[in-house]
C-alpha positions in Angstrom: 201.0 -98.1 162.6 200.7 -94.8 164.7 198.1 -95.3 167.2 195.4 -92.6 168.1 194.6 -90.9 171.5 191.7 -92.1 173.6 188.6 -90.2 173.7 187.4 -88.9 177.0 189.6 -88.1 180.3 192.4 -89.6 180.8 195.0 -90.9 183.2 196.8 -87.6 183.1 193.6 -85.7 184.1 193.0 -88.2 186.6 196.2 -87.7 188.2 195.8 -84.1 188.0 192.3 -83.8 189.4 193.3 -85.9 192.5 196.2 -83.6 193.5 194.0 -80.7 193.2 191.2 -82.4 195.4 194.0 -83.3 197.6 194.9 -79.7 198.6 197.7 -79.4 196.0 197.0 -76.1 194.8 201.1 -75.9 192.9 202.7 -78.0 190.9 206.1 -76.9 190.2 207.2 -78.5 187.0 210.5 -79.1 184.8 209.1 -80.9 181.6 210.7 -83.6 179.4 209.6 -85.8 176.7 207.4 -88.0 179.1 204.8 -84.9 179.4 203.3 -84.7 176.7 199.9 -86.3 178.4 200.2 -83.5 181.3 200.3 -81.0 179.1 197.5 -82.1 176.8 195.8 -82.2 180.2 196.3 -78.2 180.7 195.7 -77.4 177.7 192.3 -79.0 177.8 191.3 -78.1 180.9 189.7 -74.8 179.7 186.7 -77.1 178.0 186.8 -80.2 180.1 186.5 -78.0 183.4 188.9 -80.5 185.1 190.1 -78.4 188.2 194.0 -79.1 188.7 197.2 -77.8 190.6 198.8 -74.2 189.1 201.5 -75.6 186.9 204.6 -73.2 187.9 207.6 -74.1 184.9 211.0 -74.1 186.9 214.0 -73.8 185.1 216.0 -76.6 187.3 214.8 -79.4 189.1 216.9 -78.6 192.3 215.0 -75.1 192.5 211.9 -76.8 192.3 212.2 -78.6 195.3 213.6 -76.0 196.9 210.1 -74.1 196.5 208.2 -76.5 197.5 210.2 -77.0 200.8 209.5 -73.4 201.6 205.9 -73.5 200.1 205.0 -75.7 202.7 207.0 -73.7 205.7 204.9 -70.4 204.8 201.4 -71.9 203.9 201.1 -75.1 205.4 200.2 -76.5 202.4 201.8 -79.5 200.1 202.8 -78.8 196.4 203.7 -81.1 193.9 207.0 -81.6 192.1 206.9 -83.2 188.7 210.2 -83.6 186.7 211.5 -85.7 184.0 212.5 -89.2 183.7 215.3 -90.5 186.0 217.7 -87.5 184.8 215.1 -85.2 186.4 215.1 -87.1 189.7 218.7 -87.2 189.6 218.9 -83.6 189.9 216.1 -83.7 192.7 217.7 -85.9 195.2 219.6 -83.6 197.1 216.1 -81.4 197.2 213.9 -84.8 198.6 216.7 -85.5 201.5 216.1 -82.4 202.7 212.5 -82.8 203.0 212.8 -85.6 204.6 214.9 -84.6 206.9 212.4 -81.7 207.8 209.5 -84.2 207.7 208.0 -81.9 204.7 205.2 -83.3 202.7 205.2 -83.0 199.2 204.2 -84.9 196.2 207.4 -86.3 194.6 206.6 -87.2 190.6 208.4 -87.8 187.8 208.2 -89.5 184.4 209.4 -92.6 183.7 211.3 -93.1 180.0 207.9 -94.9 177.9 208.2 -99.2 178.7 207.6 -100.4 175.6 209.2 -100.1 171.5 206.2 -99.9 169.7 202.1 -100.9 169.2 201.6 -99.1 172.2 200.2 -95.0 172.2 203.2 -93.2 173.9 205.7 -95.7 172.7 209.9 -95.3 172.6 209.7 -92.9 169.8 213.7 -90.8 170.4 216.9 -92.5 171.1 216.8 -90.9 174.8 214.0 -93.4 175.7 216.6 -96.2 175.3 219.4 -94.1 177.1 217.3 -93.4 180.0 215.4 -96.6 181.0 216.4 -98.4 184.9 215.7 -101.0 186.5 214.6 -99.3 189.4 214.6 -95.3 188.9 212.2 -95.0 192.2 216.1 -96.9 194.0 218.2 -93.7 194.2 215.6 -92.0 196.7 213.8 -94.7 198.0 215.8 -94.2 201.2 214.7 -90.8 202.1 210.9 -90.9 200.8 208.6 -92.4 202.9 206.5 -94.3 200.0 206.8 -94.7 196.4 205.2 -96.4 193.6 205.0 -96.7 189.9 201.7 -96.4 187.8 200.9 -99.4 186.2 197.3 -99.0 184.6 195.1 -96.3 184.6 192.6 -97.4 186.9 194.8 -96.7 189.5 195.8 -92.8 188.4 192.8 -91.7 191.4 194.2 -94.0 194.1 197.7 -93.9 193.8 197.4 -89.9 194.5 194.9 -90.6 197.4 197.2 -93.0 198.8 200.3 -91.0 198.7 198.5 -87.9 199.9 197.6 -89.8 203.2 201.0 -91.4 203.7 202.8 -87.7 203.2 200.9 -85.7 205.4 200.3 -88.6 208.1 202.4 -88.1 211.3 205.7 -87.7 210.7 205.3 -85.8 207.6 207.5 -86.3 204.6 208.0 -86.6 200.9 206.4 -89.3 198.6 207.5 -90.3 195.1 205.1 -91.4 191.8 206.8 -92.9 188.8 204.6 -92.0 185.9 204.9 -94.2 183.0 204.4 -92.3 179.7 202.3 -94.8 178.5 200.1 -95.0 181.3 199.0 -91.4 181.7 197.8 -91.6 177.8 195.2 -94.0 178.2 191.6 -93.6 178.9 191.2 -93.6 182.7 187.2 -94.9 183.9 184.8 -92.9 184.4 184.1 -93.7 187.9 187.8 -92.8 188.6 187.5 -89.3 188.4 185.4 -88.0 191.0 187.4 -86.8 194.5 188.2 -89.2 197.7 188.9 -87.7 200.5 192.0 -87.7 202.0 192.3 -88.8 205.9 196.3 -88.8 206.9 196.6 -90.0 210.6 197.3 -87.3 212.9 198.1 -87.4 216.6 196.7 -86.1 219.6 198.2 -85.6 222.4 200.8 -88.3 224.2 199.4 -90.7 226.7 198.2 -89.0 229.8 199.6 -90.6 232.5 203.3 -90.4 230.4 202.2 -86.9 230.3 201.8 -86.2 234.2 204.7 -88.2 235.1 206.6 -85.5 233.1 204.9 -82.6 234.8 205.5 -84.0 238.1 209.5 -84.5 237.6 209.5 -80.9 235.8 207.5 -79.5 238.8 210.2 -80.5 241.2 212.9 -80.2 238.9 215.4 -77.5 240.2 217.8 -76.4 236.7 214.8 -77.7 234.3 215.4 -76.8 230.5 213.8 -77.1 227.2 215.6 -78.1 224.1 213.9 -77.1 220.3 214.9 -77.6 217.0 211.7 -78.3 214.4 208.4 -77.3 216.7 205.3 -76.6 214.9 205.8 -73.6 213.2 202.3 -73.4 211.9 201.0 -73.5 215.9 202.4 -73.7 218.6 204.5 -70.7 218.9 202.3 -68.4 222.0 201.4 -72.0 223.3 205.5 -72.4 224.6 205.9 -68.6 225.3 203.3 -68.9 227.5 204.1 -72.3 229.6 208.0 -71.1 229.6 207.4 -67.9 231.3 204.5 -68.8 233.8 206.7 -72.3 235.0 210.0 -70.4 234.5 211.2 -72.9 232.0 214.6 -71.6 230.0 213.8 -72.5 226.2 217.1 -73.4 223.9 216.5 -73.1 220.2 219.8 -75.3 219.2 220.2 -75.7 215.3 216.9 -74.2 215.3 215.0 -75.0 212.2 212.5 -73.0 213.3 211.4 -70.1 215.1 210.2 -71.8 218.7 209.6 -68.5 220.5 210.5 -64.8 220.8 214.6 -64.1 221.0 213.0 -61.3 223.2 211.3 -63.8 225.6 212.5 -63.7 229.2 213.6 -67.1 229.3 214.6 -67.7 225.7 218.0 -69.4 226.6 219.7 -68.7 223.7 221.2 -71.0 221.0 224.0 -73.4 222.7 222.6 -75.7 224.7 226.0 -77.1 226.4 226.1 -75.1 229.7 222.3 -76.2 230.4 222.8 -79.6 229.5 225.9 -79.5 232.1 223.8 -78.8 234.7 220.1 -80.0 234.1 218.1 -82.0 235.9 215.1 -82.3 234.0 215.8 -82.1 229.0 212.4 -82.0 227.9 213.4 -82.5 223.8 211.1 -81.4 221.5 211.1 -82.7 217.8 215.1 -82.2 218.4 216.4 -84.7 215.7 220.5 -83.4 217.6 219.5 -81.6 221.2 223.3 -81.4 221.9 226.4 -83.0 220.7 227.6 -86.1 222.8 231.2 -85.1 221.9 231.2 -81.6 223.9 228.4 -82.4 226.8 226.4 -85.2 228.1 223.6 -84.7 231.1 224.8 -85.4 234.4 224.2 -88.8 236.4 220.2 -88.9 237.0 219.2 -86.2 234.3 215.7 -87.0 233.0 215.3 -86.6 229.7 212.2 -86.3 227.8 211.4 -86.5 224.5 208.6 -84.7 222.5 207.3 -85.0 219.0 205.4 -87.6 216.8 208.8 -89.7 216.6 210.6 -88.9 219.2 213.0 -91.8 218.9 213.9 -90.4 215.2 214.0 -94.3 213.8 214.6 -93.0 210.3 218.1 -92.1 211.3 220.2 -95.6 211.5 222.3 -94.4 214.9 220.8 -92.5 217.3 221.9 -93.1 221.2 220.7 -89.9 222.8 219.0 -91.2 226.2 215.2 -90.3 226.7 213.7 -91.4 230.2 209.8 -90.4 229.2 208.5 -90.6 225.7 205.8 -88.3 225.1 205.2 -89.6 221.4 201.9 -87.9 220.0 201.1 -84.4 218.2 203.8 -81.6 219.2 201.7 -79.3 220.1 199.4 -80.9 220.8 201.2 -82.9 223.9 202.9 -79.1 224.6 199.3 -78.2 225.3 198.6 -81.4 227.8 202.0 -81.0 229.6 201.0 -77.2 230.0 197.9 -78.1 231.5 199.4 -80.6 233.8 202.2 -78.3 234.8 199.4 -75.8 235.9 197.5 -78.4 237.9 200.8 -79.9 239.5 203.2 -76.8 240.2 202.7 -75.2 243.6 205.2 -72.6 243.1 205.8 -70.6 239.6 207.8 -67.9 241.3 210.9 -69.6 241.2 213.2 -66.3 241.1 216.5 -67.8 241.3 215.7 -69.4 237.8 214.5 -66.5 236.4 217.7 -64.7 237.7 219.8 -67.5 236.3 218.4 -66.6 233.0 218.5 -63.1 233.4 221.9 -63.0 234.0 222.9 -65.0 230.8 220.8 -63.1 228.5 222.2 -59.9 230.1 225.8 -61.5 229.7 225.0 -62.2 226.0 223.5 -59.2 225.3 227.0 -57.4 226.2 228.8 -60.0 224.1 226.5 -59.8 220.9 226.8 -56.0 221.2 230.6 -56.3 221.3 231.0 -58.7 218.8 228.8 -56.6 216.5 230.4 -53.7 217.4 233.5 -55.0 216.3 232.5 -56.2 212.6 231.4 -52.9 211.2 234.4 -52.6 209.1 235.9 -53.3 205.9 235.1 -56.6 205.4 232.4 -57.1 207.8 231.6 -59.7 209.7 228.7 -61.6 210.0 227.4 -60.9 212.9 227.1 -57.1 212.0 225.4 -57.7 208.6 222.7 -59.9 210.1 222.2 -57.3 213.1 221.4 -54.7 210.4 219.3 -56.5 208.4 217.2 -57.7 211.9 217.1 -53.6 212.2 215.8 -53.3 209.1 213.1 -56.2 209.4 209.7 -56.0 210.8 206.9 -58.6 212.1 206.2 -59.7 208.8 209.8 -60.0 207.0 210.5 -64.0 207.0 214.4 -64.8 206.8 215.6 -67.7 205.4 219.3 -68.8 206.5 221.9 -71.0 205.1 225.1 -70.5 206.2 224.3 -66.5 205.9 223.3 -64.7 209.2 223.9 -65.2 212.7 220.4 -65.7 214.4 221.9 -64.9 218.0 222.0 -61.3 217.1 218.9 -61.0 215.5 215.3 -59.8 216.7 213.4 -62.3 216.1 210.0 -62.3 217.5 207.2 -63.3 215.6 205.6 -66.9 213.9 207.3 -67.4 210.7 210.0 -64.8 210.9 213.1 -67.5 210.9 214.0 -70.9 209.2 217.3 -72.5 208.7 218.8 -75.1 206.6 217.9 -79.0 207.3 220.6 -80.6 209.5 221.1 -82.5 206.6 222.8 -79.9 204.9 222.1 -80.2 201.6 223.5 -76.7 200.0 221.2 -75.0 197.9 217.9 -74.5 200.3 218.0 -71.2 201.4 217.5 -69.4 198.3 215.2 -71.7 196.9 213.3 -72.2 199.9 213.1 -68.7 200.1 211.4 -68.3 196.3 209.3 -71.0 197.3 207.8 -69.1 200.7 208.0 -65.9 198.4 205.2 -67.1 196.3 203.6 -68.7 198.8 202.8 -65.3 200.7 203.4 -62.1 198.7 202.9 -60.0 201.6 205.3 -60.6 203.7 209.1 -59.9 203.0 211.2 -63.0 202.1 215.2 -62.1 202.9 217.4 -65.1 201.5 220.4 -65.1 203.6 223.2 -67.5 202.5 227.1 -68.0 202.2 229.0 -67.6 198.7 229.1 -71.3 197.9 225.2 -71.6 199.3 224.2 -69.1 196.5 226.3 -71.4 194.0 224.6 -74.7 194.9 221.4 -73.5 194.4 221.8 -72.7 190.7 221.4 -68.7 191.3 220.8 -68.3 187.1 217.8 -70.8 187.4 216.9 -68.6 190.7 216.3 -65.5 189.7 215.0 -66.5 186.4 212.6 -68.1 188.4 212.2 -64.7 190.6 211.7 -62.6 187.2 209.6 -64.9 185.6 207.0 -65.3 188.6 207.4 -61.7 190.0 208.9 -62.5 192.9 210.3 -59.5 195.3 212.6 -61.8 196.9 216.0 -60.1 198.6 218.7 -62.3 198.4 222.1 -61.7 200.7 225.1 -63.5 199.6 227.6 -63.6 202.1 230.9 -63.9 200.3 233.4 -64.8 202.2 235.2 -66.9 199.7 235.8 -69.9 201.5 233.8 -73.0 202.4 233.9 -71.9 206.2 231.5 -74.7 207.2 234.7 -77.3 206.5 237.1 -75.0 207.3 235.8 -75.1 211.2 235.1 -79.0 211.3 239.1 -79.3 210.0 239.8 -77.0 213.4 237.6 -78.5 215.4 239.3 -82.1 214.6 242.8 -80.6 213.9 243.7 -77.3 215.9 247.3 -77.7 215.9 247.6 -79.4 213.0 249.3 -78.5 209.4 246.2 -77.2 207.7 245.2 -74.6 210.6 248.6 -72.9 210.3 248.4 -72.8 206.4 247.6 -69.6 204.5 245.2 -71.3 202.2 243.6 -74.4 203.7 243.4 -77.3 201.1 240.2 -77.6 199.7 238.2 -74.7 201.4 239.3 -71.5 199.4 236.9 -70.2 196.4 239.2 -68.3 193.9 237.7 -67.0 190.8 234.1 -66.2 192.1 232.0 -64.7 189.9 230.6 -61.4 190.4 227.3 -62.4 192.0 225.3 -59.0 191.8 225.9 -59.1 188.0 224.0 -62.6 187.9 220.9 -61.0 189.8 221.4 -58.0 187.8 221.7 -60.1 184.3 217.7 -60.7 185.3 216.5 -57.1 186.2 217.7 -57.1 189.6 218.6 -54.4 191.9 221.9 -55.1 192.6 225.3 -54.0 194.7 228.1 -55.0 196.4 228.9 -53.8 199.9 232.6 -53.9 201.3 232.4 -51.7 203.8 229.9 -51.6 206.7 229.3 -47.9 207.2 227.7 -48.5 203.9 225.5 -51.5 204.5 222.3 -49.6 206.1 221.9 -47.5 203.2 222.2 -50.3 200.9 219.7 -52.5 202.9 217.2 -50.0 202.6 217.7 -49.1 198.8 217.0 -53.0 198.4 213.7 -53.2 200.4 212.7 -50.1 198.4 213.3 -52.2 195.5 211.2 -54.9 196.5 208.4 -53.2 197.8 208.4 -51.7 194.4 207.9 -55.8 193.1 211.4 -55.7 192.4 214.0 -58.8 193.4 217.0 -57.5 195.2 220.5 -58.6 195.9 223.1 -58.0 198.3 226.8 -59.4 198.2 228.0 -58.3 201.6 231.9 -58.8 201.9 232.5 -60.6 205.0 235.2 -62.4 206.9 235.0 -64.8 210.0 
């Protein structure tokens, strides 16, 4: 007996509805044979009037959530994910540990292979719904999302969306997962289901005020005080720290910045190592730093206070953590960055203090002469990196937005606007940058989106799916590959553990060289791409600018830059 589709909305549209009245304007979607309920849903939207998310088709589920990792960075908004079955959250893992570890919030779906054999609408009805049924598909990521749960009956299509909009974007932020039985979105969903809740996440103000002047007191007297970034508030925030660390002289270090904190041309941006100020501080104020130095190469001297900033400033999602933290000012970023700033102005007597400023001074002008000499010195044939991210920080104005895995070297770069930088997770799954960058691409048209990433980066992230994507959406995205051929990034932590040992002094280190790399502007070009290769770096301005002519034009661009390190 075949059975017949309800009449009237259902489930599917419910689901739908809710992420749209949820402020999920995007869903980026990879189909599979557990749609075919969503996409009855589109395709009846036109006369049921049901208003729903932008479906966006990506080619692989990886790129995906890539986009919607850099969706969120640009517009400060959530998009959806949906993919298929448990093969389709296979391939997504790697995408959701990244958000996770950025505290991104985004609306994790996928289908689930149909529950039952038969008598049921939506039934087993191709081997593959035997092949791909688990016991527990929502197991393999229920470690990095912070909520998940399976549709059961359609009554609950409304709720479960309301309820995992509030849990992702409630302090800390962060991915959530829906398992949508194909069964379940068929059926009839009630009536009273449909209309729009609204959603209330929890949001923080400001840490307790008496933690909060206790900090501005020991800051105030504090004679080698420093600040430590790594994930601020991009979306505000950015003039708020400018402004506190030049008026109390406060040296700002942006270490394995995420995020763009403040200006690099900010009097007392400290740049990007934090070791010789943790050697010597007094006073770490740590904000939303997950890592605000490496225990192995410094530790703060005997009677440091630390104190730590951020909605979770103990981090508890990571199993080991043992940095020390003194004060905990646990509430909204900026929002405590606002309440210590006004406490700092109420308690400082003195905001002169010119032997900071000069300490400052002097490092910035000693790493000016050192970032001009090492660029200086990689203009050849190959490059280095250093040089190739200087001239494409020439090339860049106010509203070009880089996005950099294992590609450019931010301590030469200009970068001094909101939203002008943003680096890979520290939890390094390969693949973001370019599909972040598509992601932040779409998100804002106007600005310039340069994907900056290494030769095996631009592998990981499925670079045929990627600039399909690019032509398919019109996306004037500039991609930089930075071929180096080796994976540098375990080349180093193989020195750094073994310096004198049989794999530095080898020609080829085992298990780091690329051989046999394709040609990477062909790929890009293979999908009407402007395209080139540069060896030599009395030919990279040129080239930079041909490529921003190509995307101005609405034209994705690529660059494989020949470097060595």
């Amino acid at each position: 007996m075949k059975y017949q589709p309800p009449e009237g909305v259902i489930a599917a549209e419910d689901i739908l509805s809710r992420m749209k009245a949820a402020g999920i304007d995007v869903l980026f979607a990879n189909g599979g044979t557990d749609f075919p309920s969503i996409i009855e849903a589109y395709a009846r939207a036109p006369e049921t009037g049901i208003e729903m998310p932008e479906p966006v088709i990506i080619t692989h589920e990886g790129v995906a959530l890539g986009m919607a990792h850099g969706y969120y960075l640009m517009a400060g908004k959530p998009a959806g994910v949906i993919v298929h079955v448990n093969v389709g959250l296979a391939n997504s893992v790697m995408g959701i540990v990244n958000a996770a570890s950025e505290q991104i919030p985004l609306l994790m779906c996928s289908g689930r292979t149909p529950l039952t054999e038969n008598n049921r609408f939506g039934s087993r009805s191709s081997p593959i719904h035997w092949g791909q049924e688990m016991r527990d598909q929502a197991g393999m990521i229920r470690e990095a999302v912070k909520w998940d749960y399976e549709l059961r009956y359609p009554e609950q299509a409304g709720p479960v969306i309301d309820r995992a909009m509030n849990i992702a974007l409630s302090e800390p932020c962060g991915p959530v997962y829906v398992s949508l039985p194909r069964e379940v979105l068929a059926e009839a969903a009630p009536k009273s289901n449909t209309r729009a809740k609204t959603i209330a996440p929890t949001t923080y103000a400001a840490a307790h005020p008496d933690h909060v002047a206790r900090a501005a007191e020991l800051i105030v007297r504090a004679e080698r005080p420093v600040i430590i970034t790594q994930s601020p508030d991009h979306h505000a925030g950015f003039d708020l720290l400018s402004s506190m660390a030049e008026k109390h002289a406060l040296p700002v270090v942006e270490y394995w910045s995420t995020r763009q904190a403040l200006p690099t041309s900010h009097p007392m941006h400290a740049g990007r190592d934090p070791s010789p100020w943790v050697a010597e501080a007094d006073v770490i104020v740590v904000v939303n730093a997950m890592v605000p130095w490496v225990s192995d190469h410094v530790s703060p001297p005997e009677g440091c206070v630390v104190i730590g900033i951020g909605p979770d400033p103990q981090f508890r999602a990571v199993p080991m953590r043992s940095f020390e933290m003194d004060i905990s000012l646990a509430g909204g970023t900026t929002a405590t960055l606002a309440a210590l700033s006004t406490a700092l102005d109420a308690a400082a007597t003195d905001t002169a203090h010119a032997e900071r400023r000069a300490r400052v001074a002097k490092f910035r002008d000693e790493q000016a002469a050192a970032t001009a000499k090492r660029v200086a010195l990689g203009s050849g044939k190959p490059m280095s990196p250093a040089f190739v991210s200087k001239c494409l920080s020439d090339a860049a104005d106010h509203s070009t937005t880089f996005f950099n895995e294992l590609g450019v070297d931010p301590g030469v770069m200009d970068l001094d606007a909101p939203k002008s930088f943003f680096s890979s997770p520290l939890s390094g799954g390969l693949g973001w940058g370019l599909t972040a960058a598509l992601g932040a691409q779409l998100a804002d048209r106007s600005r310039q989106v340069i994907a900056c990433v290494g030769d095996g980066s631009y592998v990981f992230a499925n670079p045929v799916a990627c600039h399909q994507t690019a032509a398919s959406l019109n996306l004037p995205l500039l991609t930089v590959v930075f071929n180096n051929g080796i994976w540098n990034a375990v080349r180093r932590s193989t020195l750094y553990m073994y310096p004198e040992g049989k794999a530095a002094a080898a020609n080829t280190m085992p298990i780091t060289a690329l051989s046999a790399m394709p040609d990477h502007a062909a790929i890009a070009r293979a999908h009407g791409a402007h395209a080139e290769r540069v060896e030599d770096g009395a030919d990279l301005p040129a080239a930079i600018q041909r490529a921003l002519t190509a995307t101005r034009s609405g034209q994705q661009a690529l660059l494989e830059v020949v470097v060595s390190y």
